[in-house]
C-alpha positions in Angstrom: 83.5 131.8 95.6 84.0 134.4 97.9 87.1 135.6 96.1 86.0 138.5 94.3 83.9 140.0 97.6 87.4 139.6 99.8 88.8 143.3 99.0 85.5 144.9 98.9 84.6 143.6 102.7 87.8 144.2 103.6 87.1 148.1 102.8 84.2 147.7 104.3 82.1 149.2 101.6 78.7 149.3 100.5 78.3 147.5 97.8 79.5 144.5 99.3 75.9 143.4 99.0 75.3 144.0 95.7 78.3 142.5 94.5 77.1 139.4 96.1 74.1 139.2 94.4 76.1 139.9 91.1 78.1 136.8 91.6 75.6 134.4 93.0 73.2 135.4 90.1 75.6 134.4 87.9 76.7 131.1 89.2 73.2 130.5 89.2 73.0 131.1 85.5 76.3 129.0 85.3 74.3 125.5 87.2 71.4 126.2 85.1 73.1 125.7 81.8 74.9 122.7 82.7 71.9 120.9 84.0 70.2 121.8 80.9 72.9 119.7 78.8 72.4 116.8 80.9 69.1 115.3 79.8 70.3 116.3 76.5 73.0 114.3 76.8 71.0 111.4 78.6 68.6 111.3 76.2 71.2 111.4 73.3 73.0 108.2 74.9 69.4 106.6 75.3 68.8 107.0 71.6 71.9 105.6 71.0 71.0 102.3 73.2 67.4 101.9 71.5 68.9 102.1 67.8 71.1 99.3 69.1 68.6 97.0 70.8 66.0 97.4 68.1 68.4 97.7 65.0 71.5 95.6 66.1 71.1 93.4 68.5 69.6 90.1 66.3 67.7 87.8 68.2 68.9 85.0 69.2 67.2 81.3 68.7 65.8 79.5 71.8 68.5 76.7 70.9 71.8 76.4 68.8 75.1 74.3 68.6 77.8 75.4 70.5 80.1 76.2 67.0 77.6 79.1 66.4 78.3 80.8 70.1 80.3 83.2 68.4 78.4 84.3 65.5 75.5 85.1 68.0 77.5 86.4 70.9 77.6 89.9 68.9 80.5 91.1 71.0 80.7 94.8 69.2 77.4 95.5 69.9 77.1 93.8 73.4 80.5 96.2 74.0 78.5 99.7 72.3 75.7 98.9 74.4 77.6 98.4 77.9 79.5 101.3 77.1 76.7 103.5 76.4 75.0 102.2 79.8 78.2 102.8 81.8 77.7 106.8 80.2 73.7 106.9 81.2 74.7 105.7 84.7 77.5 108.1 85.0 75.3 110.4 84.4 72.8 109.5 86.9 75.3 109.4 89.8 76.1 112.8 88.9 73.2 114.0 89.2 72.1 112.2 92.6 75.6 113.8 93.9 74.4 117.4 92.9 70.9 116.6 95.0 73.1 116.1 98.2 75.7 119.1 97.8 72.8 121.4 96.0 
């Protein structure tokens, strides 16, 4: 970060300052628009895992044979529904990480 302030301190000129600021306001502006796409994102994903719990995902009887496991296991959706719960949580443990380095 401090590569575009290296020659100007090292001629010891005024500006040094305000070159600073120049940068550091636009990393900010940088941070700010990628946390704006995470809850996008987020909430996107979390669509995604209602429309497959409500829509989907059939419910299953208290009691069936063992020949019908299969049919109700619902394996592609059980998979689409892990997967998009391994993305929200991916998510989330970014976002914890940038509380301890921010």
């Amino acid at each position: 970060l401090d590569l575009p302030l290296v020659r100007i301190s090292q001629c010891d000129s005024p500006d040094a300052v305000s070159v600073a600021e120049y940068y550091s306001s636009q990393l900010v502006l940088f941070v700010r628009k990628v946390l704006d796409v995470i809850p996008i994102s987020v909430f996107r994903v979390l669509e995604n895992i209602v429309e497959i719990q409500t829509h989907k995902l059939a419910q299953l009887p208290v009691k069936f044979e063992t020949i019908y496991l299969k049919q109700y296991a619902q394996l592609q959706e059980r998979y689409a529904l892990a997967k998009l719960t391994n993305q929200v949580s991916v998510f989330t443990e970014g976002v914890l990480a940038m509380e301890k380095t921010l």
